[in-house]
Structure formats: structure tokens, C-alpha cells
PAZAPA-4460 file (N, C-alpha, C; in steps of 0.05 Angstrom, whole numbers, plus 32768, in hexadecimal, padded with zeros to 4 digits):
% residues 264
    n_x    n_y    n_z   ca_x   ca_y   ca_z    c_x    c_y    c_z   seq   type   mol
   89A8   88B7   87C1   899A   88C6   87D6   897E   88B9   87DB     1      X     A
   8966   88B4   87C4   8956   88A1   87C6   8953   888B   87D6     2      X     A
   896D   8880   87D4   8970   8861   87DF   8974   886E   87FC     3      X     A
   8986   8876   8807   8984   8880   881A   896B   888A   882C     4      X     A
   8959   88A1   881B   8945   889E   8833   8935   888A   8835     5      X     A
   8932   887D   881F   891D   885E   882A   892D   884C   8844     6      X     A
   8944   8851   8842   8950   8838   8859   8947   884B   8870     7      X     A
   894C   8860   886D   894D   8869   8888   892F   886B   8893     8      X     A
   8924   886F   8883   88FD   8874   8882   88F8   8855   8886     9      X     A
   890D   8841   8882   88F7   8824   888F   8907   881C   88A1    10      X     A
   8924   8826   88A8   892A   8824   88BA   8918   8836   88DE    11      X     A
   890D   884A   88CA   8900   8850   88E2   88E3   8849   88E9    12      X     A
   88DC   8842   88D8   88BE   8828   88DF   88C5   880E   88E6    13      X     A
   88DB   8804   88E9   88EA   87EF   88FB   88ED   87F7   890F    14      X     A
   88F3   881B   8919   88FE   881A   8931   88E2   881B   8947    15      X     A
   88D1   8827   893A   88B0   882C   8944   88AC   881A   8948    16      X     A
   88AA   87FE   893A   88A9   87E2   8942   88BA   87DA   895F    17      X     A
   88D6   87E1   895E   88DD   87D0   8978   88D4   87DE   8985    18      X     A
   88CF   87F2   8985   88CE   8806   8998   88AB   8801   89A2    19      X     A
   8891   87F4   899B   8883   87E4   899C   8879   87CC   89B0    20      X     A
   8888   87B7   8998   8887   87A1   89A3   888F   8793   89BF    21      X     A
   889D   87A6   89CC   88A9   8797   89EA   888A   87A3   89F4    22      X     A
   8882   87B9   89EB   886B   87C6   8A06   8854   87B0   89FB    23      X     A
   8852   879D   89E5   8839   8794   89EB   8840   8772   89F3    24      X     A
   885D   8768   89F0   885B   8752   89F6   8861   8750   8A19    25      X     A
   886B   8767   8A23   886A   8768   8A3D   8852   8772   8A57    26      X     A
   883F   877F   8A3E   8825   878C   8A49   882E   87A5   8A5F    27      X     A
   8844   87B7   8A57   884D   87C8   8A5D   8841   87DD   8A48    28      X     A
   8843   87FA   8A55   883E   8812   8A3F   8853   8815   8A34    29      X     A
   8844   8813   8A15   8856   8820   89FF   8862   883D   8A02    30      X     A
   8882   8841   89F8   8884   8857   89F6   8882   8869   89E4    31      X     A
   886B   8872   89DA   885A   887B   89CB   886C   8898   89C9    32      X     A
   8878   88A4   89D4   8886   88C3   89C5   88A3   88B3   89B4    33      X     A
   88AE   8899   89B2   88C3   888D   89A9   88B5   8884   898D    34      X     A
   889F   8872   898C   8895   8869   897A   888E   887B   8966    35      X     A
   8875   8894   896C   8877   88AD   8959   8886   88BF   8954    36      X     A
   88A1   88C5   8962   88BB   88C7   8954   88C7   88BA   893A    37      X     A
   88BF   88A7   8942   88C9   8892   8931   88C1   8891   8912    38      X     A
   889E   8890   891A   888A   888C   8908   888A   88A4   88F4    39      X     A
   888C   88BF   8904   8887   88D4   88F0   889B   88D8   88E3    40      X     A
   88BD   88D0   88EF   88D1   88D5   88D2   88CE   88BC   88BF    41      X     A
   88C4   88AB   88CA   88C3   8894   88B3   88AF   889E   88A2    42      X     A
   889C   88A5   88A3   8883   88B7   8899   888D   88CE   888C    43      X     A
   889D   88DB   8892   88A6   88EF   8883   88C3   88EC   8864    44      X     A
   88CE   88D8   8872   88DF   88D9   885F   88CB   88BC   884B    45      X     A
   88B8   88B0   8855   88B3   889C   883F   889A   88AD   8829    46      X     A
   8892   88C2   883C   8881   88D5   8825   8898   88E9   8810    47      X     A
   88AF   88EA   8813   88C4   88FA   8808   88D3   88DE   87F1    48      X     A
   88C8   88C5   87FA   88D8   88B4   87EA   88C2   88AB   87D0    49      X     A
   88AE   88B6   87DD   8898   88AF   87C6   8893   88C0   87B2    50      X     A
   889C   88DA   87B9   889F   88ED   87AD   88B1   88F0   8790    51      X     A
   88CF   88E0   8795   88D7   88DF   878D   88DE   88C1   8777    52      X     A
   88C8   88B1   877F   88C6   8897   8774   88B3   889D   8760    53      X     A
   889A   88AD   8765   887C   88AC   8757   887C   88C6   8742    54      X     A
   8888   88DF   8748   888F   88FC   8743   88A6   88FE   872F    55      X     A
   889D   88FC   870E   88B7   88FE   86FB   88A6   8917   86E9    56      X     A
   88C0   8921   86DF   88BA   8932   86C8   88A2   8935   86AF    57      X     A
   88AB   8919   86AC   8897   8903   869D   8882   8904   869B    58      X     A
   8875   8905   86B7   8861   88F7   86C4   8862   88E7   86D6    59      X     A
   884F   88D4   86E4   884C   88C5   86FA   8852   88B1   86F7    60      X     A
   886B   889E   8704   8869   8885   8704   8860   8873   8721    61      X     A
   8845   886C   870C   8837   8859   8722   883A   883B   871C    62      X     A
   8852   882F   8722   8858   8817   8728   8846   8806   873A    63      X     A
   8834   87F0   8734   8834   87E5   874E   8840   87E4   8772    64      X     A
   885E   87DE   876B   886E   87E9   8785   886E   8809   878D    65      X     A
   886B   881A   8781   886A   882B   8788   8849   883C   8791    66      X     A
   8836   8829   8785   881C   8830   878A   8814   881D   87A6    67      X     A
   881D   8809   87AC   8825   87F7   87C7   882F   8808   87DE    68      X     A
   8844   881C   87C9   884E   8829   87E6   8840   8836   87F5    69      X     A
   8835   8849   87D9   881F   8861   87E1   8808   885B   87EF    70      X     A
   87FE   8844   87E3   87EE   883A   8805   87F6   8833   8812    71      X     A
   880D   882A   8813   8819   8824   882C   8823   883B   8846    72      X     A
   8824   8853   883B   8827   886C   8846   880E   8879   8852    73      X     A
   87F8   8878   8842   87E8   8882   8850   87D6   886E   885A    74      X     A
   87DF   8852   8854   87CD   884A   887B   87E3   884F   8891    75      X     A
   87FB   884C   8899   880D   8854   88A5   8800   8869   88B1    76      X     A
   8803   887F   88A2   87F6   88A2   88B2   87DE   889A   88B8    77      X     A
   87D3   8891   88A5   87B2   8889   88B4   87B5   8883   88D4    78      X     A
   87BA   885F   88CF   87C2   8856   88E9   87D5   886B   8900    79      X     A
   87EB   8872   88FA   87F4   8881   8911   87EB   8897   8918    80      X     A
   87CF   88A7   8914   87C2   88BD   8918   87B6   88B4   892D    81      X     A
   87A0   889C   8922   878F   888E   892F   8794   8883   8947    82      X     A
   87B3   8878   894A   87B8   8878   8962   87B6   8886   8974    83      X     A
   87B5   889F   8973   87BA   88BD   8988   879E   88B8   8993    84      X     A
   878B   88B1   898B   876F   88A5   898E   8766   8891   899D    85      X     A
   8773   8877   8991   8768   885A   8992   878B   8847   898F    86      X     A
   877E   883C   89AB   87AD   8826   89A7   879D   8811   8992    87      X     A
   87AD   881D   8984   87B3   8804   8967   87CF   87F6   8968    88      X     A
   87E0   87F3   897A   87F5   87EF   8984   87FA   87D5   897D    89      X     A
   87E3   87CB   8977   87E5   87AC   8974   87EC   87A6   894A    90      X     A
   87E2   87B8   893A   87DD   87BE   8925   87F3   87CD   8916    91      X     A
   87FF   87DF   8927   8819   87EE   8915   882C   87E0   8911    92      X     A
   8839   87CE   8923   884F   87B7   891C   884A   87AF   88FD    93      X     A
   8830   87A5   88F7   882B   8799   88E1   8835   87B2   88C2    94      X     A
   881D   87CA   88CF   881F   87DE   88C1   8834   87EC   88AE    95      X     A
   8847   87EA   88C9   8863   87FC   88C4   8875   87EA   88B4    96      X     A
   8877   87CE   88BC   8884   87B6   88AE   887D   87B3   8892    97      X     A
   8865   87B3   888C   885B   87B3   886A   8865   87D4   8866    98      X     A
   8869   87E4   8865   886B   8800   885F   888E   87FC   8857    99      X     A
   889C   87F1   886B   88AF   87F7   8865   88C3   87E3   885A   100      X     A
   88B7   87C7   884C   88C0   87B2   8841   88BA   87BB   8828   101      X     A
   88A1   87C4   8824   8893   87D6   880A   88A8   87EC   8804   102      X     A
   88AC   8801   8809   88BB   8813   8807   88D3   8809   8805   103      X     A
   88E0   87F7   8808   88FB   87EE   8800   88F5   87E3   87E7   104      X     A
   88E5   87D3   87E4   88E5   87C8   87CD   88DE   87D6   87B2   105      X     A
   88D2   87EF   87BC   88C8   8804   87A4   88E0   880F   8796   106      X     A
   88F5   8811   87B0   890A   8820   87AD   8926   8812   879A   107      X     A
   8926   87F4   87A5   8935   87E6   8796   892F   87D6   8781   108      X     A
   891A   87D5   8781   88FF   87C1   8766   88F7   87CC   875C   109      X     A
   88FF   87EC   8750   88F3   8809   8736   88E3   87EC   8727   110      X     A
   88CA   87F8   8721   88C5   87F4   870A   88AE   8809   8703   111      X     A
   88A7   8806   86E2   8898   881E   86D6   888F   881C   86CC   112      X     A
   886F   8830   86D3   8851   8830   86C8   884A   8854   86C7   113      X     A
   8854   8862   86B5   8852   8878   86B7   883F   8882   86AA   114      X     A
   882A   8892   86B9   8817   88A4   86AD   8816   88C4   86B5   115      X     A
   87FF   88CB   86A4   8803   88EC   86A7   87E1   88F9   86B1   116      X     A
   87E7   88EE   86C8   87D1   88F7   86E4   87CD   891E   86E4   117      X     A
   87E0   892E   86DD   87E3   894B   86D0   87CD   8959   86C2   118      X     A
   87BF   8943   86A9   87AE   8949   8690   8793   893B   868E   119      X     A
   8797   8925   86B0   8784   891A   86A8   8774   891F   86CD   120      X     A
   8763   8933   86D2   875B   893B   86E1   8744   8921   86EC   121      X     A
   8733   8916   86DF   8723   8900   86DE   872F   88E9   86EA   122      X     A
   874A   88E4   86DC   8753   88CA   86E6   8760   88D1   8709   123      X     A
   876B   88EE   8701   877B   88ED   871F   8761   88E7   8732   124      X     A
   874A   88ED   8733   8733   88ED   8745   8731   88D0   874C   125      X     A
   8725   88C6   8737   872A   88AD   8736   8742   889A   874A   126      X     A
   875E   889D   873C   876D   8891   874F   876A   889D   876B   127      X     A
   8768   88B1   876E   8774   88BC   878D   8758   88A8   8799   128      X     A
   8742   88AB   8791   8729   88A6   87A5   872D   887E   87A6   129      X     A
   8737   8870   878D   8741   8857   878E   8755   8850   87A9   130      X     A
   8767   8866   87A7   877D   885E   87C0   8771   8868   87DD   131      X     A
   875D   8877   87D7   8758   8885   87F9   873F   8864   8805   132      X     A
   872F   885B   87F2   871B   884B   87F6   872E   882F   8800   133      X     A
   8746   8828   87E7   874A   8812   87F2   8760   8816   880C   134      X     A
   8768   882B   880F   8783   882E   882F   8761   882C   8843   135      X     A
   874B   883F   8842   873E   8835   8852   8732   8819   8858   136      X     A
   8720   880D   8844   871D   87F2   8847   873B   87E2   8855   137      X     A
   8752   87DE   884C   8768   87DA   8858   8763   87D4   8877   138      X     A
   876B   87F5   887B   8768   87F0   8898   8752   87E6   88A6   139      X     A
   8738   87E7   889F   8723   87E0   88A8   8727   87B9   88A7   140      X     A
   8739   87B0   8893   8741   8790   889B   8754   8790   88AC   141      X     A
   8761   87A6   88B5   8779   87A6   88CE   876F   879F   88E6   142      X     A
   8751   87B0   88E4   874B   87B2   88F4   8737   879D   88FF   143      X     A
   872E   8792   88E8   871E   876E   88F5   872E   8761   88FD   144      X     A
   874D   8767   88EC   8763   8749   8906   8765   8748   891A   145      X     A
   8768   8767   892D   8764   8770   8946   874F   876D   8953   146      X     A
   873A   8773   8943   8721   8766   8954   8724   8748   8964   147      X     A
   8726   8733   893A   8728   8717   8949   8741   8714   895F   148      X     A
   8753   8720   8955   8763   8718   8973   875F   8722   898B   149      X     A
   874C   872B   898F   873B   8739   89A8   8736   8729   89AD   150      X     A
   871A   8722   899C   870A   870D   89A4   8719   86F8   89AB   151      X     A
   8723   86F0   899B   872F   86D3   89A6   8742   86D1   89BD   152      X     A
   874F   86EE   89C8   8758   86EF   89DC   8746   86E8   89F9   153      X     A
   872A   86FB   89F3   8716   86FD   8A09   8709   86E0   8A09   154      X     A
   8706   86D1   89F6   86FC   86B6   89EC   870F   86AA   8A05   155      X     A
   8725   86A3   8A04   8738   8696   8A0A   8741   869C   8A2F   156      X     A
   8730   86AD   8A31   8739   86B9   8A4C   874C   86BF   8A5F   157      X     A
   8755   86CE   8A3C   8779   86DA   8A50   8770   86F6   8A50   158      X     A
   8780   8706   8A65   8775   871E   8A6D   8788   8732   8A65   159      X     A
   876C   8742   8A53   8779   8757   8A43   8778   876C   8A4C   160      X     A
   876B   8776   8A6A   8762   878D   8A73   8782   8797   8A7F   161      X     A
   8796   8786   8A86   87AD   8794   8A90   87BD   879F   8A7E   162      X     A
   87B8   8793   8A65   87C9   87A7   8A54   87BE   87BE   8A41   163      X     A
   87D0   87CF   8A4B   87CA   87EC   8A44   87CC   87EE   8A28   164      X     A
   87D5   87E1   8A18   87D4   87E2   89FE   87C3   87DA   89E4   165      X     A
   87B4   87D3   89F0   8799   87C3   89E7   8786   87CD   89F0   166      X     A
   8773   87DE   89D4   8759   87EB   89D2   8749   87D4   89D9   167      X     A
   872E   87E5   89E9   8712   87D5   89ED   870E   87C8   89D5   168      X     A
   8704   87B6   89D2   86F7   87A0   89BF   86DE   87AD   89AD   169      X     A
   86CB   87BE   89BB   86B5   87CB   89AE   86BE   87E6   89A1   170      X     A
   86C8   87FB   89B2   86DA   880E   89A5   86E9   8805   898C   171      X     A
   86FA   87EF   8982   8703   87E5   896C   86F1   87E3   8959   172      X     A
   86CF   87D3   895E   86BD   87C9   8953   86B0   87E0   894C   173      X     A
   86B0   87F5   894F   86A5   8809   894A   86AF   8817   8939   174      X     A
   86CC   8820   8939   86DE   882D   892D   86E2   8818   8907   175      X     A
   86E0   8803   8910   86E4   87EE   88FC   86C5   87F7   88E1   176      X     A
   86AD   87F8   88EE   869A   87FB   88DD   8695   881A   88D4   177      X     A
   86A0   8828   88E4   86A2   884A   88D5   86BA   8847   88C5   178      X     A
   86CB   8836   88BB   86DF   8835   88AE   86DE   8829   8899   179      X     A
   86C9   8811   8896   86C0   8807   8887   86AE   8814   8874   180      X     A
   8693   881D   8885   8687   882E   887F   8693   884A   8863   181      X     A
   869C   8859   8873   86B3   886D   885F   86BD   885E   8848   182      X     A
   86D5   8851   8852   86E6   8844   8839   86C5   8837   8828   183      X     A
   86B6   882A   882E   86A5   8821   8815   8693   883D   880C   184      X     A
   868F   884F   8816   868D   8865   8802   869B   8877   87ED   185      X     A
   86B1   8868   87FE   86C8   8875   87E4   86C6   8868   87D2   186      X     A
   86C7   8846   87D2   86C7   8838   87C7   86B5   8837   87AC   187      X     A
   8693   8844   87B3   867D   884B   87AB   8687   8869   8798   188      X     A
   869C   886E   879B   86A5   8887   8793   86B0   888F   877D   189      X     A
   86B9   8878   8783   86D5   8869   876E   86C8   8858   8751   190      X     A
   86BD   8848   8757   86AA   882D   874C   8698   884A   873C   191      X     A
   8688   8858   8746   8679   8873   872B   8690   887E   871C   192      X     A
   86A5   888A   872C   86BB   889A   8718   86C6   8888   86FF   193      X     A
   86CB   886C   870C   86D4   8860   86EA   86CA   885D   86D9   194      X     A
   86AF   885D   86E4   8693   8851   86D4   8693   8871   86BD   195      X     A
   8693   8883   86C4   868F   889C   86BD   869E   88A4   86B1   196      X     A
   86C0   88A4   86B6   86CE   88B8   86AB   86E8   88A1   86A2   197      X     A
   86E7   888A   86A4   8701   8874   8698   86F2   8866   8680   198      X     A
   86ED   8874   866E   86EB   8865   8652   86F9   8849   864E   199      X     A
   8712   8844   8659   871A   882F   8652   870E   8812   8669   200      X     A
   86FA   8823   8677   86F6   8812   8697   86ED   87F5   868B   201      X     A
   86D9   87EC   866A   86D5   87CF   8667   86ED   87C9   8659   202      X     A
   8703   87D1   8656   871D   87C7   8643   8727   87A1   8652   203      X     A
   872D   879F   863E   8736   877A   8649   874D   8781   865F   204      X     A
   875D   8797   8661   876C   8799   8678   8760   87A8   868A   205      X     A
   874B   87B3   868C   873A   87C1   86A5   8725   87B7   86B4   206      X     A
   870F   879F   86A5   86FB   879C   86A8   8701   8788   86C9   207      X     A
   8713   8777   86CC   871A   8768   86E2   8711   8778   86FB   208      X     A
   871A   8791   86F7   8728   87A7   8706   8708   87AD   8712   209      X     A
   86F8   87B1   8701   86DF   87C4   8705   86C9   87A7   8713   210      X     A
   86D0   878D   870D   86BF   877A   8718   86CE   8777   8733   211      X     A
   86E5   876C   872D   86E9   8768   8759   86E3   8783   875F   212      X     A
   86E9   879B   8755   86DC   87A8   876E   86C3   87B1   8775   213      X     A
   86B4   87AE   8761   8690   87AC   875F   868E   8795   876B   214      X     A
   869E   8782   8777   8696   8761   878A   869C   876E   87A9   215      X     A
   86B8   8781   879F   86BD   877F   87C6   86A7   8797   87D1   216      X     A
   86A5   87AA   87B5   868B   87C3   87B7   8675   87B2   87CF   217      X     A
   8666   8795   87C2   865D   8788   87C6   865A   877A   87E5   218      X     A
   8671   876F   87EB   8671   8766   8805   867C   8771   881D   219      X     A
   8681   8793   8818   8685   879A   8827   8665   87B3   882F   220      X     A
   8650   87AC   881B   863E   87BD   8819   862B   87A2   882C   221      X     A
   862D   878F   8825   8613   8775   8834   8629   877B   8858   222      X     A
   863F   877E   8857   864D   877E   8869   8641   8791   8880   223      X     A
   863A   87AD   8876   8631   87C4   8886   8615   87C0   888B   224      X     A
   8605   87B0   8876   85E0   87AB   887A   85EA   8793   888B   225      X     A
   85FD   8782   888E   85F8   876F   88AA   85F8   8777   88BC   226      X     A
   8607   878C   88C7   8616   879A   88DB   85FD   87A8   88E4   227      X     A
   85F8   87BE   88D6   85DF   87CE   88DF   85C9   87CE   88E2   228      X     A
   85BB   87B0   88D2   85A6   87A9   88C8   85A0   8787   88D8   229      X     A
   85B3   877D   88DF   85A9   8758   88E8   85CB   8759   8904   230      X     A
   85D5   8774   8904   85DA   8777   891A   85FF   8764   891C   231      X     A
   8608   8763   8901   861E   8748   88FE   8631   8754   890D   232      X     A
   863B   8745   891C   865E   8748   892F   8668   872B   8929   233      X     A
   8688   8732   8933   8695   871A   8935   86A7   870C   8917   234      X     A
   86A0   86EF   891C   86B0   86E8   8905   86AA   86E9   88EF   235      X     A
   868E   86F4   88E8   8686   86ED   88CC   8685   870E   88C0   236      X     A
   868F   8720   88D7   8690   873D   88D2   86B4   873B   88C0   237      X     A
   86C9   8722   88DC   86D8   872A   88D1   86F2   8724   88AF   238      X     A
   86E1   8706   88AC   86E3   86FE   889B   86D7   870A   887B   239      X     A
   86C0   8718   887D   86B1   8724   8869   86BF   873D   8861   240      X     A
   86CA   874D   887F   86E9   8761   8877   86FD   875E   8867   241      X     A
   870B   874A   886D   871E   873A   8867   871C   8739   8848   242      X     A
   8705   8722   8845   86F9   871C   8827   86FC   8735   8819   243      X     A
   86E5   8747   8820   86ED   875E   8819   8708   876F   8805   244      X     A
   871A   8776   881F   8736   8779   8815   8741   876C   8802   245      X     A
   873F   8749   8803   874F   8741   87F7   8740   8746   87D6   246      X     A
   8729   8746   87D2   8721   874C   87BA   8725   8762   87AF   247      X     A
   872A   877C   87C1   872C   878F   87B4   874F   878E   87AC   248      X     A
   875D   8788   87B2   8775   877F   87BD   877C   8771   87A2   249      X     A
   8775   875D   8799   8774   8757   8780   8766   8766   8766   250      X     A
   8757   8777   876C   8750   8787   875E   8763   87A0   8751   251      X     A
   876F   87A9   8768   8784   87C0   8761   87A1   87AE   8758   252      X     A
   87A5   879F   875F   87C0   8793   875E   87C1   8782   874D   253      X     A
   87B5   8772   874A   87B5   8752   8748   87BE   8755   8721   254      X     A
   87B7   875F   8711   87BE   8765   86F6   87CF   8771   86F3   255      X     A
   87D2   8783   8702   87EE   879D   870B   8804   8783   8711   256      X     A
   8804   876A   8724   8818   875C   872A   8824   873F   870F   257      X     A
   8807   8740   870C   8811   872D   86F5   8818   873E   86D9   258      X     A
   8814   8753   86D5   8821   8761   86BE   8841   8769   86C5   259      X     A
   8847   877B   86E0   885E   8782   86DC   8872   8773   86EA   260      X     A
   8868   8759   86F6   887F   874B   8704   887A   8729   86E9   261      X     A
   8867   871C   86F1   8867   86FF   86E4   886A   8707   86C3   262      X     A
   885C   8715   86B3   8863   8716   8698   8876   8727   8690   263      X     A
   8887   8738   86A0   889A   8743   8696   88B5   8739   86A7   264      X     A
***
């Protein structure tokens, strides 16, 4: 039954995809009541598959793949809220595709890291505000690709004003640094709670963990004093995002991948 709703939960973030992609490579309107059809049962049954992947008797198993998924679920809802807002139309193809390659693989690639999040009130704080900081930072690099491919659209002087599916360029730029903004206070949130309440935070298997993300803490903090302070746009906004992610990115994962995939 498991296996089942994941196919059908990424079968239906495939179908949101085709259902997509013709409205932006034709610069036609998306059909946006097909797509969130789509989006919210894939959303619903992939929050019912996580449930049953992460949720044991036991306790919690937080697998890598299965902690991939879980952010992979809530930028999904993130992103498709945000749309009702702002066409990110260009950005969910990506979105929904990692969500639901992830979610297959959680489903057929079990593997197990079980803890007991129940007894340990401190740590759950901890993780939850870890996953809410990096799904935000996340998107906030979703959202510099869209920029540069703005820019480099408007650079290039092909005309973006006829298609309906493509947000203003400044509206993006705006949305991008309140996103940043947030996610790096979580981040600030996160980086005190381990400091505070994870005794084991200098252990030879933690300490990695607590420096990249005291680095991306870092360049996504000079990131916001460029922005607000010497006024930074453009490519050195969106590269420094990027940077960003990918450090924190290695931070959550990167020991998590070489422990439960390369040495075992």
C-alpha cells in the first residue's frame, strides 16, 4: 500500500508538470485549476507517505532519504501556495520533479536512522527550526535562478512581457530577499539551539555540521548587509544564494550521505 501511494503521489507531480510546461514553452496561460489539482493530491498523499516512512512505534526514522523528502514536501507546499500570489510557474517543474524522484527513492531505497524526537523536546526544536531555515534558504536559491534567467532573458532582448507566466523581475527580487531574510533567522535560530541544548554539537561526527552552517550563517548574513546596506542586485546577489545553499546543503547532508550510502 506504501508503494502505491508514492507512485501515485509522483505520478501526480508529473502530471502538474505536463500540465505546466506547454503554457510556458508556448507563452500561453497555464491551466492553473489542472495543475493544483494535481499538486494538492500529490501533496496530500506524499504527506501520508511520509507519515508512514518517518512514524514507527519505535520512534522516528530519519533516514537521509527520508529527511530529503521532508524537505522536499514542504518547499513543494511552500512553492505552490506562493503561487496563488506570485507565477513561479517557471520554478515548480523543477520543484515537483525533485519531490517526486525523492519520494520514490525514499520509498524503494528504506534506509535507517532512528531516533526518539518523543523524549527529547530540545532536539525536536532544534530539528524542526533546522528543516524550516534550510526549505526556506532553499527556495530563496530557487528563486535567484529565476531571477538570473530573467535577467538574462531581458539582457538578451527577448520579450518577456507577452507571457503571462512570468513574474515581474523586481517583484521576484523582492520576494527573494524577505525569503532570505526569514530563512537566515531561522537559521540564527537553529545555529543558538545546538549551541545550547545538543551536548553532542563539538562531537567528531557533529562539529562539520555546526561549521558549514556557521559559514552559510555567514554569507547569507554579508548577503543581506550588501543588499540593504551597498544596495547589491544581480549576479553577485545570485551566486552568493547559491553559495549559500550549497553549504548549508553539505552541512545537513553531506556526512548523512557519506555515512549511510558510501561507507555502508
Amino acid at each position: 500500500m506504501d508503494d502505491i501511494i508514492a507512485i501515485v503521489s509522483s505520478a501526480c507531480y508529473f502530471i502538474a508538470i505536463a500540465t505546466i510546461i506547454p503554457g510556458i514553452l508556448h507563452q500561453v496561460g497555464v491551466k492553473a485549476r489542472a495543475v493544483f489539482i494535481s499538486a494538492i493530491l500529490a501533496l496530500i498523499l506524499h504527506g501520508w507517505s511520509l507519515s508512514d516512512l518517518i512514524l514507527h512505534s519505535n520512534g522516528q526514522n530519519l533516514s537521509i532519504l527520508n529527511v530529503a523528502s521532508l524537505v522536499s514536501f514542504i518547499i513543494s507546499l511552500a512553492m505552490t501556495v506562493s503561487t496563488l500570489k506570485v507565477r513561479l510557474w517557471f520554478l515548480l517543474p523543477i520543484v515537483y520533479s525533485f519531490s517526486a524522484i525523492i519520494l520514490a527513492a525514499a520509498t524503494f531505497l528504506p534506509g535507517t536512522f532512528m531516533t526518539h524526537l518523543e523524549n527529547k523536546t530540545e532536539l525536536l526544536i532544534h530539528i524542526s527550526l533546522a528543516l524550516a531555515s534550510y526549505a526556506a534558504l532553499i527556495i530563496g536559491a530557487l528563486y535567484a535562478v529565476q531571477i538570473a534567467w530573467l535577467d538574462h532573458k531581458l539582457k538578451s532582448k527577448q520579450a518577456l512581457a507577452i507571457n503571462p507566466n512570468l513574474p515581474p523581475l523586481m517583484m521576484v527580487e523582492r520576494q527573494l530577499f524577505r525569503i532570505i531574510l526569514f530563512g537566515n533567522l531561522l537559521l540564527t535560530a537553529t545555529l543558538v539551539t545546538g549551541f545550547v541544548y545538543i551536548e553532542e554539537v563539538f562531537s567528531r561526527g557533529n562539529m562539520h555540521k555546526g561549521i558549514l552552517s556557521f559559514i552559510a550563517w555567514i554569507v547569507f548574513s554579508i548577503l543581506l548587509w550588501g543588499h540593504y546596506q551597498k544596495g547589491w542586485r544581480g549576479r553577485r546577489v545570485t551566486w552568493l544564494t547559491i553559495l549559500g545553499a550549497f553549504i548549508l546543503t553539505l552541512a545537513y547532508f553531506g556526512n548523512r550521505f557519506v555515512r549511510e550510502f558510501i561507507l555502508s
